[in-house]
C-alpha positions in Angstrom: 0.0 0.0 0.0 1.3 3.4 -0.7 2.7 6.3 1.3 -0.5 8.2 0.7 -3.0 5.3 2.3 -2.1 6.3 5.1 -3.7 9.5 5.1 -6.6 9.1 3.2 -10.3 10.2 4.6 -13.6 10.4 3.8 -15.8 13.2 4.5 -18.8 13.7 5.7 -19.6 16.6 5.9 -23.1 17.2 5.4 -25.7 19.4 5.8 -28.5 18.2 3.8 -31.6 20.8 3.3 -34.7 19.5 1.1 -36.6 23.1 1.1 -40.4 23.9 1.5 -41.3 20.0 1.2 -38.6 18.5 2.7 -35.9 19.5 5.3 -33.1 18.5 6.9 -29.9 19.9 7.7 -26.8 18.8 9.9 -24.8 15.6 10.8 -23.8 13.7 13.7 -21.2 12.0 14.8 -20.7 8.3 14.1 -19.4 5.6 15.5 -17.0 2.5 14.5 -13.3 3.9 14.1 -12.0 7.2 15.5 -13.0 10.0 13.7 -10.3 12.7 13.1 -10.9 16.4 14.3 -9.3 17.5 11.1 -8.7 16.3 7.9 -5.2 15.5 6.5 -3.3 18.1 6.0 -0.6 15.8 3.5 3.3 15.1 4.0 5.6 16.3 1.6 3.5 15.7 -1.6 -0.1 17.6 -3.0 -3.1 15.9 -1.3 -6.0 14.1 -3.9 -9.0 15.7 -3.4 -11.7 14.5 -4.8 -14.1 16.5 -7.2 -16.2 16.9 -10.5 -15.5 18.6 -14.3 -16.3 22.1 -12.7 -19.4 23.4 -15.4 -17.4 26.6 -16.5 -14.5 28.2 -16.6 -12.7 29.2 -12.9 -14.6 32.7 -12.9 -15.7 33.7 -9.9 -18.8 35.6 -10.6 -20.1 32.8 -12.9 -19.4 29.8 -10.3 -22.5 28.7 -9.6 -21.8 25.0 -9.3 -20.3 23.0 -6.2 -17.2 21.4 -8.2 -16.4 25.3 -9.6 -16.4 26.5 -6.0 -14.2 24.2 -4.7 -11.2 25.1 -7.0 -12.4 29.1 -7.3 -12.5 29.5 -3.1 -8.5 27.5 -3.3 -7.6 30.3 -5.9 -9.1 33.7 -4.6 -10.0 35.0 -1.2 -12.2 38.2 -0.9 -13.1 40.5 1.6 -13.8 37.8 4.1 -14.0 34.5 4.9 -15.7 32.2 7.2 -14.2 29.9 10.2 -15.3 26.5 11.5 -18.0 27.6 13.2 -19.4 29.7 10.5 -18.6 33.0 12.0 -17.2 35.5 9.8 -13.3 36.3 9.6 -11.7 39.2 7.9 -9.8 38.6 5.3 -9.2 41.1 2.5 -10.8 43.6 4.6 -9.6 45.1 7.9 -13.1 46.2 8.4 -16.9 46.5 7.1 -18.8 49.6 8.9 -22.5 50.0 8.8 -23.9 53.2 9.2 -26.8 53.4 11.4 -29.6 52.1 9.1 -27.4 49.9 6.8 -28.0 52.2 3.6 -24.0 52.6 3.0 -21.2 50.5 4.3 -17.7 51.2 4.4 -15.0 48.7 4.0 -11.6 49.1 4.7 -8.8 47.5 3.2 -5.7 45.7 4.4 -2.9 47.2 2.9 -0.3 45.6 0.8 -2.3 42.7 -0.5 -1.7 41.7 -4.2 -2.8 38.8 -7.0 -0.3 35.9 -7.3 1.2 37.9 -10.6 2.3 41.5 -8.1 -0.4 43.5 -9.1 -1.8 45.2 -6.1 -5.7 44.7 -4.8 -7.0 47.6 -4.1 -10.6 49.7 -3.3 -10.9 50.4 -7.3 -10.1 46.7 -7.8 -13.2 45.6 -5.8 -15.4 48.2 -7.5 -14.3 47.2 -11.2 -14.7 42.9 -10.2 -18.4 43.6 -9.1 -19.7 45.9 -11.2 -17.8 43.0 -14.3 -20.2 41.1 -12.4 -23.5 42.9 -11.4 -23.6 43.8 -15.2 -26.2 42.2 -17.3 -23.6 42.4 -20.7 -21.4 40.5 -19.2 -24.0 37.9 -18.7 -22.3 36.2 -15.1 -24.5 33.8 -13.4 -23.8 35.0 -9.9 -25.1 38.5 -11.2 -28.0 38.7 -8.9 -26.4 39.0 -5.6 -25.4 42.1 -6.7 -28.8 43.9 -6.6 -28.6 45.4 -3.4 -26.2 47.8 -4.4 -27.3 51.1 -5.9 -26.8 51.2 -9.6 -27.5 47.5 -9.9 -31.1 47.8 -12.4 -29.2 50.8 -14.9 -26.7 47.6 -15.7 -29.5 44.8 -16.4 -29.2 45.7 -20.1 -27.6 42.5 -21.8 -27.0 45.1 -25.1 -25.3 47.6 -22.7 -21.9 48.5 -21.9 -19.7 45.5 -20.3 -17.5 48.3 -18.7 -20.0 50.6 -16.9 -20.2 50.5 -13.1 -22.0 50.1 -10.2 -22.6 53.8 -9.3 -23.0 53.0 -5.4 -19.1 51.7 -5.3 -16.8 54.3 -4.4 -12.9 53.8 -4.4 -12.3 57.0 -1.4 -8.9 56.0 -1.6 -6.9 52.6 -2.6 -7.8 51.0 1.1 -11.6 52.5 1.5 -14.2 51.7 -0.6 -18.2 53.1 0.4 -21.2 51.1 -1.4 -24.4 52.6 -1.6 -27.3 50.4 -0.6 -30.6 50.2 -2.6 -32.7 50.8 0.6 -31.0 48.6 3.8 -29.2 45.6 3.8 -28.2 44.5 7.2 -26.7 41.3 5.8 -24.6 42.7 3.3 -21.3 42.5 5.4 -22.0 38.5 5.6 -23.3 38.8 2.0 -19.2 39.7 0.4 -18.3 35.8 1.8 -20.1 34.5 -1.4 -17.6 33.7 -3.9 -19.4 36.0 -6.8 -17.7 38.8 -4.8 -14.0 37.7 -4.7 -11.7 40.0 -6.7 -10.0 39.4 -10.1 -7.2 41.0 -11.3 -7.6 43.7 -14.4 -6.0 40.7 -16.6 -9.2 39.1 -16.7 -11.2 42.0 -19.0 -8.9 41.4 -21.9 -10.4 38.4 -22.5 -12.5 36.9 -19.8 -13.2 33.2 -21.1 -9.4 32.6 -21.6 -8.8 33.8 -18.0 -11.4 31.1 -16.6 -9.1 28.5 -18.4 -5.9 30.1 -16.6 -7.0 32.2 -13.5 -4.8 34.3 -11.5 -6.0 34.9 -7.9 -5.2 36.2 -4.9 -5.7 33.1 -2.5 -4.1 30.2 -0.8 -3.3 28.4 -3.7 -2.7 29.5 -7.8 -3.4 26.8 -10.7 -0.4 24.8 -11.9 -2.3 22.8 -14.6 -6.0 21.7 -15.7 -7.1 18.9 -17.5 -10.4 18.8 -18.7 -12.4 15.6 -17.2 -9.3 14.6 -15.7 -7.5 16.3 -13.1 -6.8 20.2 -11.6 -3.6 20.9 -9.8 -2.8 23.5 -7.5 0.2 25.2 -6.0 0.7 27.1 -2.6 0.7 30.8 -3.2 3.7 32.0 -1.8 2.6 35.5 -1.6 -0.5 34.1 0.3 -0.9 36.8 3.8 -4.3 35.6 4.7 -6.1 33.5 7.1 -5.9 30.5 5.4 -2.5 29.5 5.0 -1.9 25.7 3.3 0.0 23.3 5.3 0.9 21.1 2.5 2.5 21.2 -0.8 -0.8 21.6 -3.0 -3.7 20.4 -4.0 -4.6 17.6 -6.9 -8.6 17.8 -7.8 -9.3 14.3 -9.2 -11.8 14.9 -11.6 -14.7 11.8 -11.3 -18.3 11.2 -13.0 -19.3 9.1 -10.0 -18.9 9.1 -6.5 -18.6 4.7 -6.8 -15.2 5.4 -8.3 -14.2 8.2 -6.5 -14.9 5.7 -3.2 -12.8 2.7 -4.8 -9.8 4.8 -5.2 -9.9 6.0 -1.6 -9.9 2.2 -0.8 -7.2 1.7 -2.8 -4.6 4.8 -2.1 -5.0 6.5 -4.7 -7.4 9.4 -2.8 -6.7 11.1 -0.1 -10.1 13.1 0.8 -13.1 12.2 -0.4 -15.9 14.7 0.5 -18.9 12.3 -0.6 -20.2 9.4 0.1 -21.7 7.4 -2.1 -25.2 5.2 -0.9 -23.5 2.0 -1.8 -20.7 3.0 1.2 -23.1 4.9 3.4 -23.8 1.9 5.8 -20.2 0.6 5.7 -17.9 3.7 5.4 -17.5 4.5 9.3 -16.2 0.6 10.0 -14.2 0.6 6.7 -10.4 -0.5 7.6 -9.3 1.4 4.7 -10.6 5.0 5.4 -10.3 7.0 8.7 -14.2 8.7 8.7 -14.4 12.3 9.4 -17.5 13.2 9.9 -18.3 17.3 11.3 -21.4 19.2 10.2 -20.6 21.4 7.3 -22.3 24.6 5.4 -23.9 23.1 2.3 -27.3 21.7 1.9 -29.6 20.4 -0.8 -33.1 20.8 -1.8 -35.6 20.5 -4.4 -38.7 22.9 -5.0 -41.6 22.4 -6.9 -41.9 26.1 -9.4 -45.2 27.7 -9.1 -45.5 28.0 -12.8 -46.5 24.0 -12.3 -50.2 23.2 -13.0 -52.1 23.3 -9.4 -48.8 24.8 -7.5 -49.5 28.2 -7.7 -51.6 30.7 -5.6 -53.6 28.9 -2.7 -54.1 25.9 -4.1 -50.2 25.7 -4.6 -49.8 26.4 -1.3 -51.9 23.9 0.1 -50.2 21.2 -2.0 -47.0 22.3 -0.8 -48.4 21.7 2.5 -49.8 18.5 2.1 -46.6 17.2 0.4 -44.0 18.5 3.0 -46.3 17.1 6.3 -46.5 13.6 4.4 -42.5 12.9 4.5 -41.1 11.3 7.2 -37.6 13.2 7.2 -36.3 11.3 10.4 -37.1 7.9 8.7 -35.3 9.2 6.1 -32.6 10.0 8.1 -31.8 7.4 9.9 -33.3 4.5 7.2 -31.8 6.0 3.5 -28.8 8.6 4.7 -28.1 6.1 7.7 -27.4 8.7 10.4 -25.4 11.2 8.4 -27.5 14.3 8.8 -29.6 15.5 10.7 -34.1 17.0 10.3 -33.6 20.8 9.9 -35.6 23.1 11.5 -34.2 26.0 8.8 -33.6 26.8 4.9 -29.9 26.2 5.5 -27.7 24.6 7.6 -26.2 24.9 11.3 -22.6 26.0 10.6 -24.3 29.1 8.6 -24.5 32.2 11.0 -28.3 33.0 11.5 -29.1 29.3 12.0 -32.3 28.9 14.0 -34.3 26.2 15.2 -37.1 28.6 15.7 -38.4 29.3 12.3 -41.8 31.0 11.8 -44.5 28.4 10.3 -41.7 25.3 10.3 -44.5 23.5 11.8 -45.5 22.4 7.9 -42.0 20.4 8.0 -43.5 18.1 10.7 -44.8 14.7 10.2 -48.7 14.3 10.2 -49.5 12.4 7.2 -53.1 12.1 8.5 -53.3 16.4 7.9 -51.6 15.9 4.8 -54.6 13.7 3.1 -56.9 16.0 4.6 -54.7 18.9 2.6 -54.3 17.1 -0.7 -58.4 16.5 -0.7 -59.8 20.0 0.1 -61.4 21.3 -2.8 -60.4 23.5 -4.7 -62.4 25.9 -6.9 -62.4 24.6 -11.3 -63.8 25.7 -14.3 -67.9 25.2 -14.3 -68.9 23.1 -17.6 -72.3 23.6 -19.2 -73.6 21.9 -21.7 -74.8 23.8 -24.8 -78.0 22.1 -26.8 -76.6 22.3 -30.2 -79.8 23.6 -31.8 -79.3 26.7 -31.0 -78.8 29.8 -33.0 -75.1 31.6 -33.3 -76.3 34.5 -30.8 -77.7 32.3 -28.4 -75.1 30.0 -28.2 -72.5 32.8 -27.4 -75.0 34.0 -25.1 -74.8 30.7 -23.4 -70.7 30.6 -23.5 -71.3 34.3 -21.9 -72.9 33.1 -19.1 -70.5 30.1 -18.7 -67.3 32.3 -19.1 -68.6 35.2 -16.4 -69.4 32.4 -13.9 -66.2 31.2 -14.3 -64.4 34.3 -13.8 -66.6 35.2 -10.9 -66.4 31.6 -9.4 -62.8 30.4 -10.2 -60.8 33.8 -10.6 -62.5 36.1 -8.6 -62.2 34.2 -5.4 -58.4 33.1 -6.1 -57.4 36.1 -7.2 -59.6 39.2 -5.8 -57.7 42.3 -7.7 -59.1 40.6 -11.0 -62.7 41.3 -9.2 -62.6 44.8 -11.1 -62.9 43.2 -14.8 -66.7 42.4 -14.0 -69.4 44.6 -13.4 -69.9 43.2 -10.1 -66.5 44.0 -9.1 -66.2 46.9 -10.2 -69.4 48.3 -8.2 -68.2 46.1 -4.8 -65.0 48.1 -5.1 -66.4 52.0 -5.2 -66.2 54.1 -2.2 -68.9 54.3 0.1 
């Protein structure tokens, strides 16, 4: 068995959140062979990590994918970033000021940072990588987090100008930049830990789809080499000054299509980390000679939604199906029975290590259990077209007269009581809604 058996590890890390009609969040610890109470950090060669083909290129305002974020948060580090416990730790910045209703912030820089290539971060440098960002033209997918900050709708033009700027950025000086607020945002210094905000270097606007293929950041680690489908290699940075310092001699992302594989190589030495498990492994993986579990909850979650644009999920009724579906899953069976006791039922949208957590969350009594409520739910009725039948003898006016009458009773019957503030298209609403 290789040098590198001996450290390898698998991961569990989860934090698993099925939103609206199923939620759960968190993990425990397990049992079997000593857990670890950190991962490897490697001897004196890169540690195999495993990971996906990332679905663009290492940008990150257009990272919107797990396996992108991975690599992009290794490569850049922004204003701040977060710790163990999910509290927030300055990074980039020395500081993020309020003012009193959260309308403006002001963020102040630590001096003498700069991108792996010398150039120098600075106030004008955050300004210029968000506003690349917020700008419609420039068609990022991590656009929309921008839209608290003033300016944000004059760039939602995808025929604009890819250069203009957010106008509520100021660079004061090269360590102070203020941002105007589009009303308050009292979660905005919390907000610039999402990895659309990290900074790029003014290298990247020549030519912004080569630049996702070779990236130069600011973080831990810069990119030695990637192969597509295969592998992504990183180096320490060794003009690195932040919090997050690497204590090993780089990372290798293995690049896998399935997590079976990904598992097998662990077994066999040929991974180090592996940061999912797959379902075949979930009932063996903690008593596995061959892997040393590690098993802490960790800030990501899942979930799946059902759009409102779906047949009998919008309005009321959508939200009584909603209802009925969420109280009829059983997420502690699920729990214990499918993920085998590695996470926990939430009681919020996301998970415990996130700052804001609560077990308290108005109207989380629909993620309950009562599958007796949920029948009753699903069989309420729920208002639908009247149908008439229309003799076919008789004449052209009196037929429309008769699809007349059918039509207003529907709109009185179906729409009008879904939807009040269509009550004004009809007579009747229209005289109802007068003043007195």
């Amino acid at each position: 068995m290789s040098t590198r058996s001996t450290v390898k590890t698998a991961i569990m890390g989860l934090a698993l959140t099925l939103s609206i009609s199923m939620v759960m969040a968190g993990c425990g610890a397990s049992s079997g062979n000593p857990e670890q109470t950190d991962p490897p950090s490697g001897s004196g060669q890169p540690v195999v990590v495993n990971n996906v083909e990332p679905a663009a290129g290492l940008i990150p305002s257009d990272t919107d994918d797990t396996a992108g974020w991975k690599v992009v948060t290794q490569l850049f580090e922004g204003l701040v970033t977060f710790g163990k416990n999910g509290k927030v730790v300055n990074a980039g910045a020395q500081s993020i000021t309020p003012n009193a209703d959260a309308s403006q912030y002001t963020i102040a820089l630590k001096p003498g940072l700069t991108f792996s290539n010398g150039e120098r971060i600075t106030a004008e440098t955050y300004a210029k990588s968000w506003s690349f960002a917020a700008n419609a033209a420039n068609g990022m997918m991590g656009a929309s987090i921008f839209s608290t900050i003033a300016g944000y709708d004059a760039l939602q033009n995808e025929k604009g100008d890819p250069k203009a700027q957010l106008s509520g950025l100021h660079a004061v000086d090269d360590n102070t930049l203020k941002v105007d607020i589009n009303g308050h945002d009292s979660s905005f210094g919390y907000k610039v830990g999402d990895v659309a905000f990290l900074p790029m270097p003014s290298s990247a606007y020549n030519n912004i789809k080569a630049f996702g293929e070779h990236p130069v950041g600011n973080g831990p680690y810069k990119l030695a080499s990637w192969t597509h489908d295969r592998e992504i290699r990183l180096t320490p940075n060794k003009s690195y000054k932040g919090p997050r310092k690497p204590t090993n001699q780089g990372l290798t992302f293995k690049l896998y299509t399935n997590a079976d594989s990904a598992y097998s190589d662990l077994e066999g030495g040929n991974l180090d980390v592996l940061d999912t498990i797959p379902n075949s492994a979930l009932t063996t993986f903690r008593s596995d000679k061959d892997v040393t579990p590690y098993i802490k909850p960790g800030p990501a979650f899942k979930s799946f939604t059902i759009p409102q644009k779906l047949k009998h999920f919008s309005g009321e009724e959508g939200r009584l199906r909603r209802e009925a579906i969420s109280l009829s899953i059983d997420r502690k069976d699920i729990t214990t029975k499918v993920l085998h006791g590695t996470a926990t039922v939430a009681t919020d949208f996301t998970a415990p290590t996130i700052e804001g957590y609560t077990t308290k969350l108005a109207g989380s009594d629909v993620i309950g259990y009562n599958p007796k409520e949920a029948k009753e739910l699903w069989k309420r009725p729920m208002p639908s077209p009247l149908r008439r039948t229309i003799p076919p003898g008789l004449q052209r006016r009196q037929r429309l007269q008769a699809l007349g009458g059918v039509h207003r009773q529907f709109h009185q019957e179906h729409i009008g009581n879904r939807r009040r503030t269509l009550c004004a298209a009809h007579p009747e609403g229209i005289q109802r809604s007068r003043p007195q």
